[in-house]
BAVEXMI-94120 format. One record per residue (C-alpha): residue number from 1; residue in three letters; z, x negated, y negated. Coordinates in nm, 3 decimals. Layout:
// residues N
<roti resi="NUM" resn="Ala" c3="Z" c1="X" c2="Y"/>
...
This chain:
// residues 48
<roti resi="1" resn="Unk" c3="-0.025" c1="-0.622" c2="-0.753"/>
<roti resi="2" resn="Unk" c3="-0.060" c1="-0.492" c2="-0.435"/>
<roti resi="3" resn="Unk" c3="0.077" c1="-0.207" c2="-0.294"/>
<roti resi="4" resn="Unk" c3="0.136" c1="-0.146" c2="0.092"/>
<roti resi="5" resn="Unk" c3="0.202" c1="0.145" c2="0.286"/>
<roti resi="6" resn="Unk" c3="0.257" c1="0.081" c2="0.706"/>
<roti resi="7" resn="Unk" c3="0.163" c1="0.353" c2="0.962"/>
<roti resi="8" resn="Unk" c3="0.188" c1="0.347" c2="1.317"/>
<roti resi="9" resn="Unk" c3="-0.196" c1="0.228" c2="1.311"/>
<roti resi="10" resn="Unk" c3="-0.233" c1="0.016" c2="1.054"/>
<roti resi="11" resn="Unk" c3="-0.174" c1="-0.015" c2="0.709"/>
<roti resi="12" resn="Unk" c3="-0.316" c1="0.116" c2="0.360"/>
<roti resi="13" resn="Unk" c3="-0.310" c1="-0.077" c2="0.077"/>
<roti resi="14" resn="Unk" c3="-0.433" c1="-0.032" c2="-0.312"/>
<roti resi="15" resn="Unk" c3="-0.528" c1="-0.302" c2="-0.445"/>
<roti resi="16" resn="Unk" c3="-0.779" c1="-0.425" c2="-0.788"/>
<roti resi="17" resn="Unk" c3="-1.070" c1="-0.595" c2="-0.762"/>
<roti resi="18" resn="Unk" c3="-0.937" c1="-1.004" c2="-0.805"/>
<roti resi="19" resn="Unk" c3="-0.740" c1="-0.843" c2="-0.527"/>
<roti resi="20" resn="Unk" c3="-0.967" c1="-0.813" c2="-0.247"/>
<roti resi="21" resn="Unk" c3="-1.024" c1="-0.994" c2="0.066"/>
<roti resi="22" resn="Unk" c3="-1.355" c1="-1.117" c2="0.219"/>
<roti resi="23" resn="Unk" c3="-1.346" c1="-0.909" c2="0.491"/>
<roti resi="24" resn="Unk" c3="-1.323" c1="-0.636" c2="0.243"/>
<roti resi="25" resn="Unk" c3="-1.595" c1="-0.715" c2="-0.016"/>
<roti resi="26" resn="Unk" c3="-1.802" c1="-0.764" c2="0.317"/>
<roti resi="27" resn="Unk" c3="-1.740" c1="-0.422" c2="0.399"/>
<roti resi="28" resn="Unk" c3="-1.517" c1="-0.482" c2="0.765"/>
<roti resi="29" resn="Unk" c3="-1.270" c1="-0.269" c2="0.652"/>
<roti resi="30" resn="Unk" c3="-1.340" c1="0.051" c2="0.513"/>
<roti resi="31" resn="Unk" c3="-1.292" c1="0.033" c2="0.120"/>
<roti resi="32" resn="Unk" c3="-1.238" c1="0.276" c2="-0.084"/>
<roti resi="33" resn="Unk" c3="-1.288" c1="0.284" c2="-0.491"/>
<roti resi="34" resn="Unk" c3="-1.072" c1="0.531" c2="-0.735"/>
<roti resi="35" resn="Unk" c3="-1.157" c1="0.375" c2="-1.125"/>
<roti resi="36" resn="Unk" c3="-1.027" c1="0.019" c2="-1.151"/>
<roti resi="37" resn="Unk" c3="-0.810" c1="0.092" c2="-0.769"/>
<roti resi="38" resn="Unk" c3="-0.952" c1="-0.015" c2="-0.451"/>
<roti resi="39" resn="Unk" c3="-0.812" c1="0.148" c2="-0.123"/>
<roti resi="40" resn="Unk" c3="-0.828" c1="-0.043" c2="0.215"/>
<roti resi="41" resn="Unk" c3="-0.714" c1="0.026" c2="0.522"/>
<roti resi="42" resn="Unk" c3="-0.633" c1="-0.210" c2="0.775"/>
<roti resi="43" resn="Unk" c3="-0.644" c1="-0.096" c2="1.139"/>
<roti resi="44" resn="Unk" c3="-0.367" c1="-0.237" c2="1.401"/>
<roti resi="45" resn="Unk" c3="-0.644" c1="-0.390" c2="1.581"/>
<roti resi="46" resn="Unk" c3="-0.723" c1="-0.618" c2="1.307"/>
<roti resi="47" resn="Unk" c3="-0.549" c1="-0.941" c2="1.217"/>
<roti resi="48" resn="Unk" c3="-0.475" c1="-1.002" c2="0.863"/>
């Protein structure tokens, strides 16, 4: 399950690995791994 927390920038989310993206197992967004948690934040600028 993802979780999703919105700034005035962008948004940070925590998600597990089945979880991810492609941009973020390419490495677009910065990523960000606690234990079994990945963090990724998603810039304004970028389009989901």
């Amino acid at each position: 399950m993802t979780t999703k927390i919105r700034f005035p920038r962008g948004v940070l989310k925590v998600k597990q690995r089945h979880e991810l993206r492609r941009r973020e197992h390419k490495g677009e967004v910065p990523v960000w791994q606690f234990g079994k948690y990945f963090v990724t934040w998603w810039p304004s600028t970028i389009p989901d």
